[in-house]
N, C-alpha and C positions, 0 to 999 in steps of 0.2 A: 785159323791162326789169329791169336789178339795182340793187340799191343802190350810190349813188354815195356817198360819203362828201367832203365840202366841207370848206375852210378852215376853216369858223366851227362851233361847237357848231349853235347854231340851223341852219345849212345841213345838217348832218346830219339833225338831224330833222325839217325840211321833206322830205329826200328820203328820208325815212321813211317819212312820210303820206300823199308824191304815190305811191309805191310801192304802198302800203295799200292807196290809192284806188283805182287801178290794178288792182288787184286784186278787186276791189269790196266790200273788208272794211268798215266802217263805223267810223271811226276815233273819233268821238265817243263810240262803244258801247265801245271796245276801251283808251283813253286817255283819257279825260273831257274836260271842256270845260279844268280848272285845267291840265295838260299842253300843252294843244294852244296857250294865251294865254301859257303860257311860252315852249315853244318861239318864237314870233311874235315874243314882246320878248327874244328871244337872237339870234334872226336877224336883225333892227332894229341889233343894236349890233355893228360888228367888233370884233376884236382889239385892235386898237391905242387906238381910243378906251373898249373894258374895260379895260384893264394903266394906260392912263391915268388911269382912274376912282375914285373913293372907296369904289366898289363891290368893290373890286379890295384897293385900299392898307388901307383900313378893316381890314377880316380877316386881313390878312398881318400887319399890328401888332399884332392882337389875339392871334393863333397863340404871341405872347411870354409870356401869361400860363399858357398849355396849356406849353408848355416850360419855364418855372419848376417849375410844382408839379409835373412828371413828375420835375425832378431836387430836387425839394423829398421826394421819395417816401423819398430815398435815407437823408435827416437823422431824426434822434430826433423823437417824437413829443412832446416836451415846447415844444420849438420852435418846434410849430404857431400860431398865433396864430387864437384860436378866431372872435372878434369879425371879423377881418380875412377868414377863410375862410369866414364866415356874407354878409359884405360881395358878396364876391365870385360866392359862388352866387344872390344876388338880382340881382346885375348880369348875369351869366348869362342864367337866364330871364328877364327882362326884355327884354333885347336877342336870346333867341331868337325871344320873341314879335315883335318887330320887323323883325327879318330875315325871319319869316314874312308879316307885314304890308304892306312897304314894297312898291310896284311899279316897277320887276320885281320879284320875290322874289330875294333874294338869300343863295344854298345854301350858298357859300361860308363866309360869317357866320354862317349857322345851327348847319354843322358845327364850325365854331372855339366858337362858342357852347357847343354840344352837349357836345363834347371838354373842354372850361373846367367843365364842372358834372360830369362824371363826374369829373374829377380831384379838384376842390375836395372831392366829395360823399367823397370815397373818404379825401383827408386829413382833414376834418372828421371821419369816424369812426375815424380811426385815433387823433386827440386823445380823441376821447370815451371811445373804448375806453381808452386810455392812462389818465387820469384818474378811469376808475371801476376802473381794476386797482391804482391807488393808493389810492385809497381804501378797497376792501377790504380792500387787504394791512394797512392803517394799524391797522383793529380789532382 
């Protein structure tokens, strides 16, 4: 019996674990119980009611703020707007904490999250560096 691969994310890893089982591997031992409740609430939702979903659109809007600050990278570091990139890394973790929380989990928003605080974090010390090389240069 081989792995069949299905339409749906969740359809794949159902025929994972009935694979597994099949096998007599012990899927709870090998994948935990948090895996095995996702897959269940992936396979629960098609395609078309995901792409439909807020689950869906929520994260694909948010990917605009990751795209900003990657072409934000490109401008002088005077530019940065320190307050405004402090703003946005607490919105960040916050809403990764939440996309870990909400059920189902939703990995998409965690990753746009994730992406959103590495950039911010990375402009935030490109300003700080900037403004403490002015500042010594000034003495």
């Amino acid at each position: 019996r081989g792995l069949v691969i299905s339409a749906t994310a969740g359809g794949f890893a159902w025929n994972l674990f009935s694979t597994l089982r099949h096998l007599s591997i012990p899927v709870r031992e090998v994948f935990g119980h948090e895996l095995i409740k996702m897959a269940a609430s992936a396979a629960s939702m098609s395609w078309g009611k995901y792409l439909t979903s807020t689950h869906f659109w929520g994260p694909l809007a948010n990917w605009g703020f990751v795209v900003a600050g990657l072409v934000d990278m490109t401008k002088e570091p005077e530019h940065i707007s320190k307050p405004m990139t402090g703003a946005l890394c607490v919105y960040s973790m916050l809403f990764m904490r939440f996309a870990w929380k909400v059920q189902p989990r939703n990995l998409l928003l965690l990753a746009c999250h994730a992406s959103n605080e590495t950039v911010q974090l990375t402009q935030l010390s490109r300003a700080l560096l900037h403004d403490h090389g002015n500042t010594s240069a000034s003495r």
